[in-house]
C-alpha positions in Angstrom: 228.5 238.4 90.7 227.0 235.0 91.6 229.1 232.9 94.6 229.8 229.9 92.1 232.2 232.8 90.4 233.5 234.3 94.0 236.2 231.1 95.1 237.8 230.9 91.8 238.4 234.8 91.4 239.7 234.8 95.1 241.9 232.1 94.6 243.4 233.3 91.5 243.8 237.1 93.0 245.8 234.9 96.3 249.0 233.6 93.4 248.8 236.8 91.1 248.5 240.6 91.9 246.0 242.6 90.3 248.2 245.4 88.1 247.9 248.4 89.5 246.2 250.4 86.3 244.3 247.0 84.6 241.6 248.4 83.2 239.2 245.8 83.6 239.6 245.8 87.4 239.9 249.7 87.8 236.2 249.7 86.0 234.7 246.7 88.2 236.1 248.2 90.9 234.6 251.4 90.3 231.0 250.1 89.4 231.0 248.0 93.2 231.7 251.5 94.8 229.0 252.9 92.8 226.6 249.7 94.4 228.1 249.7 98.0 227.8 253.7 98.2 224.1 254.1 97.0 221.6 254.0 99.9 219.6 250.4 98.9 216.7 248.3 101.1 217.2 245.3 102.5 217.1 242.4 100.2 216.8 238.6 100.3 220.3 237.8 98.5 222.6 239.3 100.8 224.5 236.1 101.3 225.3 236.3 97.7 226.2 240.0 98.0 228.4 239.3 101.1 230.3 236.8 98.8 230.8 239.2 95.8 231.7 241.7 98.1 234.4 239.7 99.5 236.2 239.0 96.4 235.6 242.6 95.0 237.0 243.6 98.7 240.3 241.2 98.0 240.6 243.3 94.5 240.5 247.0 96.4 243.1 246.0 99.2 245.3 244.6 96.6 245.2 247.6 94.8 245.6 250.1 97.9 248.5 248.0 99.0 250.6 248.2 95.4 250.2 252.0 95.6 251.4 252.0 99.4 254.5 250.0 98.1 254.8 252.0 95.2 255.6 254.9 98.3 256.5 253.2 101.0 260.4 254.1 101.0 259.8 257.8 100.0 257.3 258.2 102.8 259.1 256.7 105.9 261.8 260.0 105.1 258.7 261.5 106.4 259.4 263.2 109.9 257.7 262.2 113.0 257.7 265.0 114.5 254.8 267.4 114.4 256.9 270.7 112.7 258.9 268.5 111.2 256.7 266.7 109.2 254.5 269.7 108.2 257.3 271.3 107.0 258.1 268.1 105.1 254.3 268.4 104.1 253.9 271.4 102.7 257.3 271.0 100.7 255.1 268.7 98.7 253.2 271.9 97.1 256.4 272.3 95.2 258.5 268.6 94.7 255.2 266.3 95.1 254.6 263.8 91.7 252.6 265.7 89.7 253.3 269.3 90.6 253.7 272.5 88.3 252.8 269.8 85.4 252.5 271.2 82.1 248.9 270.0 81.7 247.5 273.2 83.1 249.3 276.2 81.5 247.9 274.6 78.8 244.5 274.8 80.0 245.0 278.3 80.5 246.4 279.6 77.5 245.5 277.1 74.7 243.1 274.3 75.1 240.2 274.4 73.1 236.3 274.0 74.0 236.8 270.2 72.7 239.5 269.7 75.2 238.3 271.4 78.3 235.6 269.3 77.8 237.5 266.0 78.0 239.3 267.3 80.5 236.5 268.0 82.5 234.7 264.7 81.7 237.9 263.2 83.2 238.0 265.6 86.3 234.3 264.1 87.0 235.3 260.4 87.1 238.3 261.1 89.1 236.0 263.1 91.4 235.3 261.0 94.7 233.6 263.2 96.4 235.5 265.4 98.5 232.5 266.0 101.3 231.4 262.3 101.4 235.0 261.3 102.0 235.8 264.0 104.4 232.7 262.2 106.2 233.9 258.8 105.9 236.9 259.4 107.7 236.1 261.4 110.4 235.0 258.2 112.2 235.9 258.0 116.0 239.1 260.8 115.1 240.3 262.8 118.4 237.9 265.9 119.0 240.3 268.7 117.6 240.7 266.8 114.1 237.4 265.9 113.9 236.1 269.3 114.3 238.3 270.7 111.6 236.9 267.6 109.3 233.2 269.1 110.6 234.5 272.6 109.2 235.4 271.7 106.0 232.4 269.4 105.6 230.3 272.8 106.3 232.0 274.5 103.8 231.8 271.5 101.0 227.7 271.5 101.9 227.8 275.3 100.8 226.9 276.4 104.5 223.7 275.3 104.6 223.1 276.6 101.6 222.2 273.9 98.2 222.8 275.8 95.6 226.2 276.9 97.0 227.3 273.0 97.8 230.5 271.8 96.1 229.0 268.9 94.5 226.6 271.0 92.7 228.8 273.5 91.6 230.8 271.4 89.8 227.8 269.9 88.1 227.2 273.8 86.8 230.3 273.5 85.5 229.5 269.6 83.8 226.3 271.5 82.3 227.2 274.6 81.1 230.5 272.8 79.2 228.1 270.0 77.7 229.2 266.7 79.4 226.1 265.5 79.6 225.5 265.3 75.1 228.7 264.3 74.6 230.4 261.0 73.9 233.6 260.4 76.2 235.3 257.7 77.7 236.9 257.8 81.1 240.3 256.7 81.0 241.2 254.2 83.5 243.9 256.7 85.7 240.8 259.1 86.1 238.7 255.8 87.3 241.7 255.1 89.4 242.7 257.9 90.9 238.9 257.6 92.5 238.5 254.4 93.6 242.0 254.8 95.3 240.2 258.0 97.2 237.1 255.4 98.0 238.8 252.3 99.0 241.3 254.8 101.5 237.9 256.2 103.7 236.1 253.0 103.4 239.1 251.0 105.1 240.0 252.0 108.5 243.1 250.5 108.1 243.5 253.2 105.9 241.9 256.0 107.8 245.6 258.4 108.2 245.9 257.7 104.6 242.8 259.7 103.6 243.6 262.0 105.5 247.2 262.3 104.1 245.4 262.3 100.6 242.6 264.6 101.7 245.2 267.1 103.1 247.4 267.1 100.2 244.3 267.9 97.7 243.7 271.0 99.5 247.4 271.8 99.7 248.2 271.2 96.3 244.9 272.1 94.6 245.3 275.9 94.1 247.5 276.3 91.4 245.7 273.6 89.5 242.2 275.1 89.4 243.3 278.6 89.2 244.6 277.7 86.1 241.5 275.6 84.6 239.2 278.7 85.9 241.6 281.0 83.8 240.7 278.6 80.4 236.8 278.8 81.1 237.1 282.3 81.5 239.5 282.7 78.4 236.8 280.2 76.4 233.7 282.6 77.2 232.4 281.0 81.2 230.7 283.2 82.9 232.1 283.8 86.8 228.9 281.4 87.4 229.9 279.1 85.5 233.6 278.6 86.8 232.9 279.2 89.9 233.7 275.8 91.4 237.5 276.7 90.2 237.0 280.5 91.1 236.2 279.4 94.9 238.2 276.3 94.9 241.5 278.6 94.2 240.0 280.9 97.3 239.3 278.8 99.7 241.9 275.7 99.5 245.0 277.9 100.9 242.6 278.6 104.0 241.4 275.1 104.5 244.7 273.4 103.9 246.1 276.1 106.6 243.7 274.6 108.5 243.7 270.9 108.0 247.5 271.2 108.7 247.3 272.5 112.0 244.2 271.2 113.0 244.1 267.6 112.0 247.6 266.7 110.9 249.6 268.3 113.9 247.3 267.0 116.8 247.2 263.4 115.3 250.8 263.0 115.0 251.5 264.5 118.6 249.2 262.2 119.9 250.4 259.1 118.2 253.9 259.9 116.1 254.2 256.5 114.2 250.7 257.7 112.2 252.7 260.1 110.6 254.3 257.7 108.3 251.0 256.5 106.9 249.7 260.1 106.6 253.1 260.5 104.3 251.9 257.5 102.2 248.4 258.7 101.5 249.6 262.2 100.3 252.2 260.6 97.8 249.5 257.9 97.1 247.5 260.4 96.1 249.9 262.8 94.3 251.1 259.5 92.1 247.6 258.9 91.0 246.9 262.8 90.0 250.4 262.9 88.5 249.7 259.4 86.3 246.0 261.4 85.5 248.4 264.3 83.9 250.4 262.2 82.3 247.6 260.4 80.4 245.8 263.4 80.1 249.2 265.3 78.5 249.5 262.0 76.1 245.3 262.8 74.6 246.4 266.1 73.9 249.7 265.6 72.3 251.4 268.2 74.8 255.0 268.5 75.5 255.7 267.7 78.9 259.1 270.0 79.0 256.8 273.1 78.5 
């Protein structure tokens, strides 16, 4: 982005709001995460980078901020106190956007090798990153949340081990499906739902948000990938294969046990008023997965009453 373009696009983002799904933006957005994520060397045209950076910054806050709106008055219902609000928290397994969608059933008991596929294509480019953005918000957290955050972090780097790390796991699953011959597009909620996930840890103005969002993935992540592991099995994976899903289905309950008392609780007793923004990030990021299903329900032609 050369700085002759940058004043023009900032002053036109200043008198109209980027939508919050426009394509277009969602995919530029998504390529300068790409760029600003990928270690790089020093280079002489960082005063041009600073100014593209700036106007793709204005685009990313704009966009964070419509899907706080788009929460704001469910979340302040939110408790403030500790118990309270993980009981309020939790409740979101069950009555969060997006839950016991009829997406997944179908995974389970119908979709096709063609469709998993897709599916899984689209999984990828919603896919963040869960131990980089664990990482990203740790930053200067109390000492009884960060530690938690350090737990889980183990666990996504496979204990020490490489070819038990998350990451690479879920690749296994990408290879053995056949991602990487195929010929898919990513649809822009799937693009979406990750730069919301980026632009949330790389703002500290953001920071209890990620960790709302972060929290409510591992709460509300069980059901969803015991159900995609059942459809690999029933289409011929090996336990290898699937075994992203296989552990994912294991290991969330424990870690979102954990998260909750460990990182939520402490934070809100030390400082109550967070709790609010901790409610925001967990719908923000429920409303992005549940807008994923919905477009992902409309590819397949599936009935939503199901």
């Amino acid at each position: 982005m050369s700085p002759d373009t940058v004043q023009p696009m900032i002053a036109h983002m200043h008198v109209k709001v980027i939508p919050l799904l426009d394509d277009i933006s969602q995919r530029q957005l998504s390529a300068y995460n790409h760029t600003r994520l990928t270690p790089a060397l020093p280079s002489a045209r960082w005063r041009a980078t600073i100014a593209g950076d700036e106007a793709m910054r204005y685009r990313e806050l704009e966009f964070l901020e419509s899907c706080r709106q788009e929460v704001a008055e469910e979340a302040a219902q939110a408790p403030i106190d500790p118990a309270e609000f993980i009981t309020w928290f939790e409740g979101l397994r069950s009555t969060g956007p997006g839950q016991n969608d009829a997406l997944f059933p179908w995974l389970a008991n119908e979709a096709d090798l063609t469709s998993m596929r897709w599916f899984i294509a689209q999984e990828l480019a919603g896919e963040a990153g869960f131990d980089d953005l664990v990482a990203l918000s740790q930053l200067k957290l109390p000492y009884t949340a960060k530690l938690e955050m350090a737990r889980n972090y183990w666990d996504e780097m496979g204990r020490g081990i490489q070819a038990n790390m998350h990451g690479l796991l879920l690749m296994r699953v990408a290879d053995a499906i056949g991602i990487a011959t195929s010929e898919i597009t990513e649809v822009t909620e799937a693009i979406a739902l990750s730069n919301l996930m980026i632009g949330m840890a790389c703002n500290r103005t953001y920071a209890y948000h990620a960790i709302g969002a972060l929290g409510v993935i591992e709460l509300t992540a069980p059901g969803r990938v015991s159900q995609v592991a059942a459809g690999l099995k029933r289409l011929g994976f090996s336990s290898e294969q699937r075994r992203y899903y296989d552990l994912h289905a294991a290991l969330d309950p424990l870690h979102s046990r954990a998260w909750n008392r460990e990182v939520l609780v402490p934070l809100i007793t030390e400082n109550p008023p967070v709790a609010t923004a901790l409610a925001e990030g967990a719908l923000m990021r429920l409303k992005a997965g549940a807008r994923c299903f919905a477009r992902f329900r409309e590819h397949f032609a599936i009935d939503p009453t199901l």
